[in-house]
TIKE-989258 format. One record per residue (C-alpha): residue number from 1; x, y, z. Coordinates in steps of 0.1 Angstrom, whole numbers, plus 5000, padded with zeros to 4 digits. Layout:
seq NUM&c1 X&c2 Y&c3 Z
...
//
This chain:
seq 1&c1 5000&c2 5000&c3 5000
seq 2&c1 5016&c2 5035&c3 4989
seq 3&c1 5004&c2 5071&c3 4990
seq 4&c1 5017&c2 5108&c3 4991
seq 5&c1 5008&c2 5139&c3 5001
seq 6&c1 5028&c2 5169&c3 5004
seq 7&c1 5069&c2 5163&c3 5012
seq 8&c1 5089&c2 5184&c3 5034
seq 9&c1 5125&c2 5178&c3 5034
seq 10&c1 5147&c2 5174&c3 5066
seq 11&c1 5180&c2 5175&c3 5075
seq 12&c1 5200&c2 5207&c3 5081
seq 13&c1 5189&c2 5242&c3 5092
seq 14&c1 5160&c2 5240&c3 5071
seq 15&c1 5152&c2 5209&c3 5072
seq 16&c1 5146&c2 5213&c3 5107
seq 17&c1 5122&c2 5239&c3 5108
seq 18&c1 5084&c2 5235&c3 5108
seq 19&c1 5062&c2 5241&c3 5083
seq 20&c1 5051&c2 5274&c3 5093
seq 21&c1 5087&c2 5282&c3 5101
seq 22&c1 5097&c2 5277&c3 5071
seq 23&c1 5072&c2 5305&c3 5055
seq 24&c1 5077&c2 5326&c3 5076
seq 25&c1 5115&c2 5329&c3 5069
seq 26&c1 5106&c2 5332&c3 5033
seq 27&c1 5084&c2 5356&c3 5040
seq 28&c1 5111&c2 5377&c3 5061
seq 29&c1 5135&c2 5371&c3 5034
seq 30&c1 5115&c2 5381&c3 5006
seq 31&c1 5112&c2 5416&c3 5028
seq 32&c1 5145&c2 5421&c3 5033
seq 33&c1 5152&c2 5409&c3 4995
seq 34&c1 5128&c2 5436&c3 4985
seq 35&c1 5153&c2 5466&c3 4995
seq 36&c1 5181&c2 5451&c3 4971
seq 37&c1 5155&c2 5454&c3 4946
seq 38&c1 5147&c2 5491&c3 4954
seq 39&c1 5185&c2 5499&c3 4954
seq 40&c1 5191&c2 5476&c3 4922
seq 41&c1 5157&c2 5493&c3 4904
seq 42&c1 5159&c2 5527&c3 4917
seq 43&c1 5191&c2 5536&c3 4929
seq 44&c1 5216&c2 5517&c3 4903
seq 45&c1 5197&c2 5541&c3 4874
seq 46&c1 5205&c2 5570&c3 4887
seq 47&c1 5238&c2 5566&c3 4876
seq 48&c1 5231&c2 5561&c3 4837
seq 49&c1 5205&c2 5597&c3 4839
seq 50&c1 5226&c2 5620&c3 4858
seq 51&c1 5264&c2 5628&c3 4868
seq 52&c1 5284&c2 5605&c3 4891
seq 53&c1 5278&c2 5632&c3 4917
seq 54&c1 5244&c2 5640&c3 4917
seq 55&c1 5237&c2 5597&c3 4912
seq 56&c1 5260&c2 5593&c3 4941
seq 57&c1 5238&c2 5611&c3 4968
seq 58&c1 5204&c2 5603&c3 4951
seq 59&c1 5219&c2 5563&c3 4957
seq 60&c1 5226&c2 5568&c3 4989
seq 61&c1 5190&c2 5582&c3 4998
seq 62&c1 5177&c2 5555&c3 4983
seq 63&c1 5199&c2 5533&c3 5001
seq 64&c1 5191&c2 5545&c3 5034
seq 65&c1 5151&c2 5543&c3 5027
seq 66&c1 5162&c2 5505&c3 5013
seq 67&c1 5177&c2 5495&c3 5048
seq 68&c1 5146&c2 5519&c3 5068
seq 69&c1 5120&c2 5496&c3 5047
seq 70&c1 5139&c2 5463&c3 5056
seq 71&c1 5141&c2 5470&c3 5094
seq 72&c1 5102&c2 5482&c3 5094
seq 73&c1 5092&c2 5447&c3 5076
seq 74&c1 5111&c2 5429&c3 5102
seq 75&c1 5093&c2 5451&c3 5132
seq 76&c1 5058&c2 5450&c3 5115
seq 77&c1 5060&c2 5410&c3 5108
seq 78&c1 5071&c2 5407&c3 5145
seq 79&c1 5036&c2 5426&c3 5153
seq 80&c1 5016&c2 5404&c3 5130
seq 81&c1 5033&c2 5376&c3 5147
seq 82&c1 5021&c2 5389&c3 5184
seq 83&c1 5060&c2 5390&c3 5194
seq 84&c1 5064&c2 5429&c3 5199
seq 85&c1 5038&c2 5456&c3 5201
seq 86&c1 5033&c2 5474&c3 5169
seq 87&c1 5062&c2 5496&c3 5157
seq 88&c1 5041&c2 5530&c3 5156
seq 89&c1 5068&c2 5552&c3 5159
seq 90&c1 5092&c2 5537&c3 5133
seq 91&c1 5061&c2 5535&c3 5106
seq 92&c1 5054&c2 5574&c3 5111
seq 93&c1 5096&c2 5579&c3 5111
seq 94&c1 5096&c2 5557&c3 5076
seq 95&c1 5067&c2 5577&c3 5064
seq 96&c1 5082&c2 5608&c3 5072
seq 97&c1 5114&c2 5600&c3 5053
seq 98&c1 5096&c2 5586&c3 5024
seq 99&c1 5075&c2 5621&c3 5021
seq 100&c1 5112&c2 5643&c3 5029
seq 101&c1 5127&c2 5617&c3 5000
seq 102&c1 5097&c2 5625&c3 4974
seq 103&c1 5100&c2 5665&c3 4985
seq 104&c1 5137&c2 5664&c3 4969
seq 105&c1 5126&c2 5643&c3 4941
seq 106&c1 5098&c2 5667&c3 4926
seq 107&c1 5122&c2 5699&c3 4937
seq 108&c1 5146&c2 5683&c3 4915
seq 109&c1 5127&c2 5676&c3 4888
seq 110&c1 5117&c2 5709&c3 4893
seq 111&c1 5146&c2 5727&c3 4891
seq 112&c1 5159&c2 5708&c3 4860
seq 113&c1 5126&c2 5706&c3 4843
seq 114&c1 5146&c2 5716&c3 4812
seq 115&c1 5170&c2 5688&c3 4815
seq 116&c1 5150&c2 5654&c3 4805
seq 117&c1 5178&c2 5634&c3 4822
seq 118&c1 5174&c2 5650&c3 4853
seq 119&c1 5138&c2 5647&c3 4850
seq 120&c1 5139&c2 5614&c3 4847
seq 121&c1 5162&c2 5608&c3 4877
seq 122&c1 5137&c2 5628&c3 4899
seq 123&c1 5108&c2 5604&c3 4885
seq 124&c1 5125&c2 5578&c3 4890
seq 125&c1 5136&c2 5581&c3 4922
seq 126&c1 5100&c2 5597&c3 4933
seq 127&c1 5081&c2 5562&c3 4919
seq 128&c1 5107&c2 5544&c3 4932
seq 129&c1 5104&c2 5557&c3 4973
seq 130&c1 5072&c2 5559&c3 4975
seq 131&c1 5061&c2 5525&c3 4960
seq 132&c1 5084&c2 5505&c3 4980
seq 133&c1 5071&c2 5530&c3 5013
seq 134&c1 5036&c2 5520&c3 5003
seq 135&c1 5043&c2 5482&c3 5004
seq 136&c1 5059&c2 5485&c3 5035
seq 137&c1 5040&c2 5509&c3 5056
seq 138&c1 5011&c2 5485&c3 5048
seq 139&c1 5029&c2 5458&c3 5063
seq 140&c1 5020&c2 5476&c3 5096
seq 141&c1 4988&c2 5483&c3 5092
seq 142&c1 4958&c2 5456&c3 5098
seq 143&c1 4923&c2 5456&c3 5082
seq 144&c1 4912&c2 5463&c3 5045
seq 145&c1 4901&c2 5500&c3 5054
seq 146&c1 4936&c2 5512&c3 5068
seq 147&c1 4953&c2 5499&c3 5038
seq 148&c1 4935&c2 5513&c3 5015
seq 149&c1 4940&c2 5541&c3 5032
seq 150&c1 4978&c2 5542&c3 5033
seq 151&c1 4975&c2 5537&c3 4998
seq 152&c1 4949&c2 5565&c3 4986
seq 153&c1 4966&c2 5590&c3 5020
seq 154&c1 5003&c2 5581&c3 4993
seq 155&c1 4990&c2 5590&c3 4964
seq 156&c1 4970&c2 5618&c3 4973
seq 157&c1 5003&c2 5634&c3 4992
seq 158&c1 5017&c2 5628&c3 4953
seq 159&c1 4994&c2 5645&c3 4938
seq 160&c1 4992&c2 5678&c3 4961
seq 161&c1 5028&c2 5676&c3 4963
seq 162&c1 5034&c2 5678&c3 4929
seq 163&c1 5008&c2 5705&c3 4922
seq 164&c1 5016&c2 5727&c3 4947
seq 165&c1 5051&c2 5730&c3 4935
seq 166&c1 5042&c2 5736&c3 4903
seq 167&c1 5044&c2 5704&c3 4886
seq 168&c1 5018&c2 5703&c3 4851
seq 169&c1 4986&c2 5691&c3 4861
seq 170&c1 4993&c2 5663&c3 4837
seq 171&c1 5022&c2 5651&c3 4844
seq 172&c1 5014&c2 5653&c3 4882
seq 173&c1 4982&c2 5630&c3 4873
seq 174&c1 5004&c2 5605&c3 4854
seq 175&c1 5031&c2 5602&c3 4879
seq 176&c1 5004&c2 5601&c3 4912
seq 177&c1 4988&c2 5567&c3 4886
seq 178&c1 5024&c2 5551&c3 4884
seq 179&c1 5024&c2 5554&c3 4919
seq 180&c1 4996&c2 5539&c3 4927
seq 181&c1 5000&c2 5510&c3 4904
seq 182&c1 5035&c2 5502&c3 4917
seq 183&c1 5027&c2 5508&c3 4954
seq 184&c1 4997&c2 5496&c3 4952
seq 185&c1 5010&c2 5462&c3 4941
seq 186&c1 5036&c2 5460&c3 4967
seq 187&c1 5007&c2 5467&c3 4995
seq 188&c1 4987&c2 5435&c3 4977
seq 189&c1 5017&c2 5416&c3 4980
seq 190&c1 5027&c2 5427&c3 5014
seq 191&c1 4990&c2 5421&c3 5027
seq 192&c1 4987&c2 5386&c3 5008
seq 193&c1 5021&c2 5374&c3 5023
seq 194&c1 5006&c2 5379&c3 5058
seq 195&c1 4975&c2 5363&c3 5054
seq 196&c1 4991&c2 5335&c3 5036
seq 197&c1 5017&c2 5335&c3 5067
seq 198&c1 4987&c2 5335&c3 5092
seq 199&c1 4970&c2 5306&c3 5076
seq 200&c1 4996&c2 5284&c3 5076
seq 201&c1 5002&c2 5290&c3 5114
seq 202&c1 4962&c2 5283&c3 5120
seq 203&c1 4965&c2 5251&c3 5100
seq 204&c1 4995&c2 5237&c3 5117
seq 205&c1 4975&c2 5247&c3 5148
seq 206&c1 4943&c2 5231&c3 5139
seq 207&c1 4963&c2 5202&c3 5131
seq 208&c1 4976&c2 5199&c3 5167
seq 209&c1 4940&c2 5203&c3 5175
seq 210&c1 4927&c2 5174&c3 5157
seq 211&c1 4953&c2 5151&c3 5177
seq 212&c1 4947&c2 5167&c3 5206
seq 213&c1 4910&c2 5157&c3 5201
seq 214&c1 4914&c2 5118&c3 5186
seq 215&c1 4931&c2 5116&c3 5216
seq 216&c1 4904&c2 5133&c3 5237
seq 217&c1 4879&c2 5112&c3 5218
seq 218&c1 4895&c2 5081&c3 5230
seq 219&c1 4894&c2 5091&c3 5269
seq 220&c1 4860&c2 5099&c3 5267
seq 221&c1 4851&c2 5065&c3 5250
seq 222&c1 4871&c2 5049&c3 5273
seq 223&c1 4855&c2 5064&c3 5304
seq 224&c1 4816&c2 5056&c3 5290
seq 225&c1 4824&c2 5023&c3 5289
seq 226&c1 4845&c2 5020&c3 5323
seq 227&c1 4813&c2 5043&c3 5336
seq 228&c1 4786&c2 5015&c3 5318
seq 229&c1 4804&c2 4988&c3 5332
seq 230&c1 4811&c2 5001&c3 5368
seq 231&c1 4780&c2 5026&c3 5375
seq 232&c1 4756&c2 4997&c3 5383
seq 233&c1 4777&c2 4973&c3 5401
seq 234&c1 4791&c2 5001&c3 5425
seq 235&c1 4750&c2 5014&c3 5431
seq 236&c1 4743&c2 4979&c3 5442
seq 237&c1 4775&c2 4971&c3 5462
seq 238&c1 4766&c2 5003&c3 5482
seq 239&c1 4727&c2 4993&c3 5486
seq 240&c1 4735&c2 4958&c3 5496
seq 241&c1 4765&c2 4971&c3 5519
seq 242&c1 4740&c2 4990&c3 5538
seq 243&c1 4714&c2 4968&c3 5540
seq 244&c1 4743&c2 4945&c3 5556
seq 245&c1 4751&c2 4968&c3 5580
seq 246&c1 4713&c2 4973&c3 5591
seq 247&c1 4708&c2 4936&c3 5597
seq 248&c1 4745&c2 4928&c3 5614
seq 249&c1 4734&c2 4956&c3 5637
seq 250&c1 4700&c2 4936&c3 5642
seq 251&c1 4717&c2 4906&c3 5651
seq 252&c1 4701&c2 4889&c3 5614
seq 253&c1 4721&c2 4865&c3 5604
seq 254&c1 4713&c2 4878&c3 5564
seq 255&c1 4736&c2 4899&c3 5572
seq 256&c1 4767&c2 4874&c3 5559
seq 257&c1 4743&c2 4865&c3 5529
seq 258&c1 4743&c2 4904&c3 5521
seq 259&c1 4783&c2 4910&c3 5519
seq 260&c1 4790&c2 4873&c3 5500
seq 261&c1 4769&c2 4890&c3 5474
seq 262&c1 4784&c2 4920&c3 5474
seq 263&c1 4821&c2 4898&c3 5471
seq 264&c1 4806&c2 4883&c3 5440
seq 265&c1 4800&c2 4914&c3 5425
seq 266&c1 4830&c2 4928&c3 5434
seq 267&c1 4848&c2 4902&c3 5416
seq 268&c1 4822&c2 4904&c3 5388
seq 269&c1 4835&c2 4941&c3 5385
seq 270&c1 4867&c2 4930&c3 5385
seq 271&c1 4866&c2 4907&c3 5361
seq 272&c1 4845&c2 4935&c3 5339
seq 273&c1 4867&c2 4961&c3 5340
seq 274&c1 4896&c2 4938&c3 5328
seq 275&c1 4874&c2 4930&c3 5300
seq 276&c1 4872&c2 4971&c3 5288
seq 277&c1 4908&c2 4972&c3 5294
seq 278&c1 4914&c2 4946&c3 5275
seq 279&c1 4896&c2 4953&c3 5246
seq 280&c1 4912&c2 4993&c3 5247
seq 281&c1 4947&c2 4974&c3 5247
seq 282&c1 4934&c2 4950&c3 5215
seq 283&c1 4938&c2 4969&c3 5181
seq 284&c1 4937&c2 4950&c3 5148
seq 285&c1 4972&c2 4954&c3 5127
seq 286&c1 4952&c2 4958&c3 5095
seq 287&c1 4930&c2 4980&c3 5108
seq 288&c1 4956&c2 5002&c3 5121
seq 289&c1 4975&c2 5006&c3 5094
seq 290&c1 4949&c2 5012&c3 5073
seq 291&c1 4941&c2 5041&c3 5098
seq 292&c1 4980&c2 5050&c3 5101
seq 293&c1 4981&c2 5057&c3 5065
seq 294&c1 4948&c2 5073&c3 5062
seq 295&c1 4957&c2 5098&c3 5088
seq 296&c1 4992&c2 5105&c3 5079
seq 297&c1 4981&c2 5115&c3 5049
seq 298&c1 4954&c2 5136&c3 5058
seq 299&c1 4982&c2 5153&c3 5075
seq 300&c1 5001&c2 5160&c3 5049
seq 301&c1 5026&c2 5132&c3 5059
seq 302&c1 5039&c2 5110&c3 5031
seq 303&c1 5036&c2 5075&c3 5043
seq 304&c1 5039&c2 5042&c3 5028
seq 305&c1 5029&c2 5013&c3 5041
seq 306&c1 5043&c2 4978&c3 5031
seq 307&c1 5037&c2 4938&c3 5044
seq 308&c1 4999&c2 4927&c3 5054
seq 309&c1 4992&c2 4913&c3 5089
seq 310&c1 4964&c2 4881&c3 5071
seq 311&c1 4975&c2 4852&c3 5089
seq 312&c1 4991&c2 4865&c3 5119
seq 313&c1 4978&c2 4855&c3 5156
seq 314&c1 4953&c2 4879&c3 5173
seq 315&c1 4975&c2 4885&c3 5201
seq 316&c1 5005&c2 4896&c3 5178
seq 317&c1 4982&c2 4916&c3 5159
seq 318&c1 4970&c2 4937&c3 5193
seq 319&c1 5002&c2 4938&c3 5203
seq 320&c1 5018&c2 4955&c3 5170
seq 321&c1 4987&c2 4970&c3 5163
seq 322&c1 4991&c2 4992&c3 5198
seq 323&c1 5025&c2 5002&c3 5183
seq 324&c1 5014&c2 5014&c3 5152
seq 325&c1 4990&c2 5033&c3 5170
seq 326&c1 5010&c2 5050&c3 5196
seq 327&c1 5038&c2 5060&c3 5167
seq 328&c1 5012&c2 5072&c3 5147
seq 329&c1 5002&c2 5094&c3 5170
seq 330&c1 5034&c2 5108&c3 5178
seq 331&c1 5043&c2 5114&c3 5146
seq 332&c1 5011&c2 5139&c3 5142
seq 333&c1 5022&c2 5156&c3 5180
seq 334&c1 5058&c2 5160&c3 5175
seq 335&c1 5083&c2 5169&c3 5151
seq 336&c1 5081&c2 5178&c3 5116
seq 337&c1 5078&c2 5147&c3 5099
seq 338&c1 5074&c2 5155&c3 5059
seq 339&c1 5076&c2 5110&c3 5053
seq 340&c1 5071&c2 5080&c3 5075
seq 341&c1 5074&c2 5043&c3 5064
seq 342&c1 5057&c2 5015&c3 5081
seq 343&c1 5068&c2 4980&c3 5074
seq 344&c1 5057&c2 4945&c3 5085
seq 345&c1 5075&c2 4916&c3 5077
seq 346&c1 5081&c2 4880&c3 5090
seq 347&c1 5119&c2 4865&c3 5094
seq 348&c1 5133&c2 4836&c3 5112
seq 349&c1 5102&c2 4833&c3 5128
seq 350&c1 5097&c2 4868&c3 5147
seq 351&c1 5074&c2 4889&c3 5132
seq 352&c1 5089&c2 4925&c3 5128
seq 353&c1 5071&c2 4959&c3 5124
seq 354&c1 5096&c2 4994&c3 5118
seq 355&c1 5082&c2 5026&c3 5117
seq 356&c1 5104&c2 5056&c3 5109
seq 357&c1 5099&c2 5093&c3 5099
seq 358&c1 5120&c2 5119&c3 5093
seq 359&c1 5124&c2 5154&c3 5108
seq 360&c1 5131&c2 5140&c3 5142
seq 361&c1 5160&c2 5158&c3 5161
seq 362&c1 5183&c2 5137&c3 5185
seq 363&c1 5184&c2 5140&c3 5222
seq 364&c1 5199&c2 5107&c3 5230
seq 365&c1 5213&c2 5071&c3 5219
seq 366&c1 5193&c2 5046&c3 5211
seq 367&c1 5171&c2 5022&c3 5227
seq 368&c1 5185&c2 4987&c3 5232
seq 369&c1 5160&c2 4958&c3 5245
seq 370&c1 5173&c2 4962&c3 5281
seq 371&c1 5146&c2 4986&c3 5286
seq 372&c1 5161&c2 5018&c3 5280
seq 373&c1 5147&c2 5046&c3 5261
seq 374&c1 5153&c2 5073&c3 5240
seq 375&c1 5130&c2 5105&c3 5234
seq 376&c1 5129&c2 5126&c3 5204
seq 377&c1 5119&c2 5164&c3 5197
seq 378&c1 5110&c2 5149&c3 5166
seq 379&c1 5083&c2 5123&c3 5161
seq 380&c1 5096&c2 5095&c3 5189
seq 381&c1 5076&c2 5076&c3 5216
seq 382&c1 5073&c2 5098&c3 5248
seq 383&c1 5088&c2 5132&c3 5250
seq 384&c1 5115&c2 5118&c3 5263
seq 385&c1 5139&c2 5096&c3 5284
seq 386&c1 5114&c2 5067&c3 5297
seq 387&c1 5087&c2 5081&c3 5285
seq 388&c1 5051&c2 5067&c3 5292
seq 389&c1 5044&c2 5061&c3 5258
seq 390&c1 5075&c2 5034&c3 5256
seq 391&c1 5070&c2 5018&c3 5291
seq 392&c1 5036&c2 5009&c3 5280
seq 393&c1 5045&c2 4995&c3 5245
seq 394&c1 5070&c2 4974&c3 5262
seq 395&c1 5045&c2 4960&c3 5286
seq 396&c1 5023&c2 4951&c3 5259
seq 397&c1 5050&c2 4933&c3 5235
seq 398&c1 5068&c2 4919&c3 5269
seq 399&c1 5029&c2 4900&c3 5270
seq 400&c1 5038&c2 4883&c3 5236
seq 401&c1 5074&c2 4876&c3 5243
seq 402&c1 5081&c2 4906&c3 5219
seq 403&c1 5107&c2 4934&c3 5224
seq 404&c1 5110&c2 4973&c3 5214
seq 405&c1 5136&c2 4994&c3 5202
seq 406&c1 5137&c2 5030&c3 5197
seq 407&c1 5163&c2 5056&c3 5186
seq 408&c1 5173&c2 5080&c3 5159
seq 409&c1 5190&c2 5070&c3 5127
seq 410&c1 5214&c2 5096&c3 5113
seq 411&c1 5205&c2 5123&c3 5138
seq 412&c1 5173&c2 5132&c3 5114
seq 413&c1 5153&c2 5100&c3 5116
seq 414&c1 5135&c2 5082&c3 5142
seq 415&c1 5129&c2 5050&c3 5144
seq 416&c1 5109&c2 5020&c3 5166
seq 417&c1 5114&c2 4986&c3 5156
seq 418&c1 5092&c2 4959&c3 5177
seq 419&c1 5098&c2 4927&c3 5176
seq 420&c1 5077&c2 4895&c3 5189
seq 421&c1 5077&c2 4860&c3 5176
seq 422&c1 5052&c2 4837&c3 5165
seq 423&c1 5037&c2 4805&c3 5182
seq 424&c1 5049&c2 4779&c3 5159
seq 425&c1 5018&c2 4767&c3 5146
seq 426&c1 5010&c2 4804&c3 5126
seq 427&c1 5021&c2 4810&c3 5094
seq 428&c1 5045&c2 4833&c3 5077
seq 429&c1 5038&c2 4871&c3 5061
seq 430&c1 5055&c2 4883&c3 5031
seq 431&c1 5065&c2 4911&c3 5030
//
């Protein structure tokens, strides 16, 4: 059996990030890549449109509103991400630099308005500012209303700007448009790589939900049936305890009648509540794997599955079948797991089931069959050292005659490998 869903590599600094980890680093990057972009589209042309002087300190504004933007996308993402309050002051200190930037630009084009070359440094470096101050300063802002309004509030400012310095009405209109195109792209992206950084986070956490709640689920079916099983018996043990009590104080010899009765059901109970507990133990191998795979992959887990449990004892099959479970789960609650591989095969009469995934990081050697144990902060047994999750696996192969082991492989791998044999009479599994 063999399916796929969506792969995330591991190993390595990346590899060992999360999921939403991973986007949001791209998403930081992509920030601070944008301000090499300004300096590379706005700042680098200056050079071919005016004299190495006049290029040299138009660059280095440009350079200086470049590094501004970079460490106001780093503060605002930090806000969207609840880890610092939001950076009001820097925003209003950007904005003021981007509107003292776009003053020299238009007096510039201004002043050489006879000069096309100089013109079109001034445009240039006008669009330029405020279009990557738009995209940023949006990047602070939350709600569609207050960006829309740092964009119309940027191109406005253009517009009077332009005019009241005397700027044609035309070319003021023209240049306001550009502006809003360009910046008003860079706020769509800006606002669309939060969202999309917010969803993943809410998915990753409904995800740690859902286990929380299969394993919730479980409790709660658990209790019912320990509450269905003992509710009654303990109601009558208490009635018939007291009516013992009233006839031993009477002297009535029913009195010894009364508490035999309420041995038997004592031992009745007992005996019930082994049953539950015995069938909550029991798992079919089939069945979990089938669930194993189903789940993983609803996940987003890549998992294949390999080897059939038809044929194999009903004890083996709970005991192995528990295993599956428990790793299963643990793979979904820890770690960043992008594949897991679940085998079952037969040799030299020992039936053996391995399941490994990756993006497990190492916090100790490995688990022998003297009972030792090994934790991972990456898809192992128990969250760590001796975990509860391990002592009860090994309780329930120890049953069987079987044996666990449980480590990491290659320091970005874990695996658990259990072991139990087969009564001589059952037949073989292929694998």
């Amino acid at each position: 059996m063999r399916t796929s869903g969506s792969t995330r590599g591991s190993g390595g600094w990346w590899g060992r990030k999360t999921t939403p980890a991973k986007v949001e680093t791209y998403t930081r990057w992509s920030f601070h890549f944008f301000a090499l972009i300004e300096v590379a589209a706005v700042g680098l042309p200056l050079f071919a449109q005016v004299g190495t002087d006049a290029a040299s300190w138009m660059a280095v504004l440009v350079t200086v509103h470049a590094l501004l933007c970079s460490a106001t996308a780093s503060r605002a993402l930090d806000w969207t991400r609840d880890l610092r309050a939001q950076p009001v002051r820097l925003l209003w200190f950007l904005g003021a630099v981007t509107a003292l930037i776009a003053l020299v630009a238009v007096v510039l084009g201004e002043r050489g308005h006879d000069d096309d070359q100089a013109q079109a440094a001034a445009t240039t470096l006008l669009v330029g500012v405020l279009s990557f101050g738009t995209g940023t300063l949006t990047l602070g802002v939350r709600g569609l209303r207050q960006v829309l309004a740092v964009v119309a509030g940027v191109v406005g400012g253009t517009l009077v700007l332009q005019l009241a310095l005397g700027v044609a009405a035309a070319t003021a209109l023209v240049t306001a448009f550009i502006v809003l195109i360009a910046g008003g792209g860079l706020a769509f992206t800006a606002v669309f790589s939060v969202w999309l950084l917010d969803a993943v986070y809410e998915l990753d956490e409904a995800r740690e939900t859902r286990a929380r709640l299969a394993v919730a689920e479980e409790r709660l079916r658990f209790g019912r049936d320990l509450h269905d099983v003992m509710g009654r018996n303990l109601s009558v043990i208490a009635l018939k305890s007291e009516l013992a009590v009233q006839l031993a104080r009477r002297g009535r010899a029913e009195a010894v009648d009364q508490m035999i009765e309420v041995q038997r059901i004592a031992r009745e109970s007992q005996r019930e509540v082994r049953d539950v507990v015995r069938g909550y133990r029991e798992a079919a191998l089939d069945v979990e794997l089938a669930g194993a795979q189903g789940v993983l992959t609803a996940a987003g887990i890549e998992c294949e599955v390999t080897g059939q449990a038809a044929g194999l004892p009903s004890e083996v099959q709970s005991a192995l079948g528990w295993v599956v479970r428990e790793a299963t789960t643990n793979v979904l609650r820890h770690g960043n797991a992008g594949r897991c591989a679940v085998a079952v095969r037969v040799a030299e009469g020992n039936v053996v089931l391995t399941v490994e995934n990756d993006g497990a990081t190492a916090v100790g050697g490995g688990v022998g069959d003297s009972g030792g144990s090994t934790g991972s902060v990456g898809g192992g047994i128990g969250s760590g050292g001796g975990g509860a999750g391990l002592v009860g696996l090994r309780e329930r192969l120890s049953a069987v005659g079987g044996e666990l082991e449980a480590g990491t492989v290659d320091d970005d791998r874990f695996r658990v490998r259990a072991t139990v044999p087969l009564p001589a009479v059952a037949g073989g599994v292929g694998s």
